[in-house]
C-alpha positions in Angstrom: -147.9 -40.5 -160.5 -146.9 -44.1 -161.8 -145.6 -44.2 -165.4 -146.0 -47.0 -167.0 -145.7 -49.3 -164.2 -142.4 -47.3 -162.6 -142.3 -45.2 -159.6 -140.0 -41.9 -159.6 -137.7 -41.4 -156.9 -139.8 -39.0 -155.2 -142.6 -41.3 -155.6 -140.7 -43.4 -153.7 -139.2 -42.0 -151.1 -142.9 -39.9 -150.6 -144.3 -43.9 -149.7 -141.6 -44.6 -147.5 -142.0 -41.3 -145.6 -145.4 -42.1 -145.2 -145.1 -45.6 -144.0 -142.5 -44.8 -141.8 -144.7 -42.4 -140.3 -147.4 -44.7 -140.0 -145.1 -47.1 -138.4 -143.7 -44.2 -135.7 -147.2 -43.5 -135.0 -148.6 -47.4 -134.4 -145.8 -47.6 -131.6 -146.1 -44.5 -130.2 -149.1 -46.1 -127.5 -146.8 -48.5 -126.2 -143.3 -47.0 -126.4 -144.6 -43.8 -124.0 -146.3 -46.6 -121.7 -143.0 -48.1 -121.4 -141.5 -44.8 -121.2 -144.3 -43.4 -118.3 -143.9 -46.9 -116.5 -140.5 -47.8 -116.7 -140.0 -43.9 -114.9 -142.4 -44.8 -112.3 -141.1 -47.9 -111.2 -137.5 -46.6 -111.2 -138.5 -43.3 -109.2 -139.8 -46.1 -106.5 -137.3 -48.8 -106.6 -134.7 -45.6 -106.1 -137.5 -44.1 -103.0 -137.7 -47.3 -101.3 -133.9 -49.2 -102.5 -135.8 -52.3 -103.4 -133.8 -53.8 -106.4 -135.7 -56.6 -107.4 -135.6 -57.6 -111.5 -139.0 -58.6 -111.6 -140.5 -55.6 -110.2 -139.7 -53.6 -113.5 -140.5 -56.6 -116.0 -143.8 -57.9 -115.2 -145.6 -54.0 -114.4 -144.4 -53.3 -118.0 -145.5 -56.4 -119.9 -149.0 -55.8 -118.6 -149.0 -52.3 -118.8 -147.8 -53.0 -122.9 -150.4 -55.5 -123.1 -152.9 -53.3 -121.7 -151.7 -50.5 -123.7 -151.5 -52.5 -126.7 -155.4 -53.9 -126.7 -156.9 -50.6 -125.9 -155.1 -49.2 -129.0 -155.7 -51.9 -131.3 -158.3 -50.0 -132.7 -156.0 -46.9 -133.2 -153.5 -48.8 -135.0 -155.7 -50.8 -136.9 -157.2 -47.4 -138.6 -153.6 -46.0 -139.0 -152.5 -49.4 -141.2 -155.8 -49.7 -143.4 -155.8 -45.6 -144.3 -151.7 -46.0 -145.4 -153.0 -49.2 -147.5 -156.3 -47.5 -148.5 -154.1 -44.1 -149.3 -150.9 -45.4 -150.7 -151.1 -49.2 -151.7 -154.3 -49.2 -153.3 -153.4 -46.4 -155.7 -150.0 -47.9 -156.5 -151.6 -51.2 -157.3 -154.0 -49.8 -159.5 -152.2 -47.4 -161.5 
């Protein structure tokens, strides 16, 4: 707890672990799309020795798009309950 407008250490480093967990967790959707697809299109291009630079750009783009609307919602509840849970406490003492 906040004493007298300072933070502890602990206090400290206890928001940062969280935030940075928040943060691992909002990119987790689109890293393991990129991951997944990235895999995919290399396992092909290696299957079939077409080499072609815009075959893995533009099938990730949309699949990160993709990913990243579907899990708006996901990410959006992930940033208001660290703000609800952690900023909103600190601001108010």
């Amino acid at each position: 707890e906040a004493r007298g407008g300072v933070m502890s250490e602990g206090e400290i480093f206890e928001v940062l672990r969280a935030h940075l967990w928040g943060a691992a967790m909002m990119g987790l959707p689109i890293l393991a799309t990129t991951l997944v697809v990235g895999f995919v299109i290399g396992l092909l291009q290696a299957l079939t020795s077409i080499q072609e630079m815009t075959l893995t750009f533009i099938p990730k783009i949309l699949a990160v798009l993709i990913v990243f609307f579907l899990s708006l919602g996901y990410m959006t509840k992930v940033a208001l309950d660290l703000f609800n849970n952690w900023v909103i406490p600190l601001i108010a003492g």
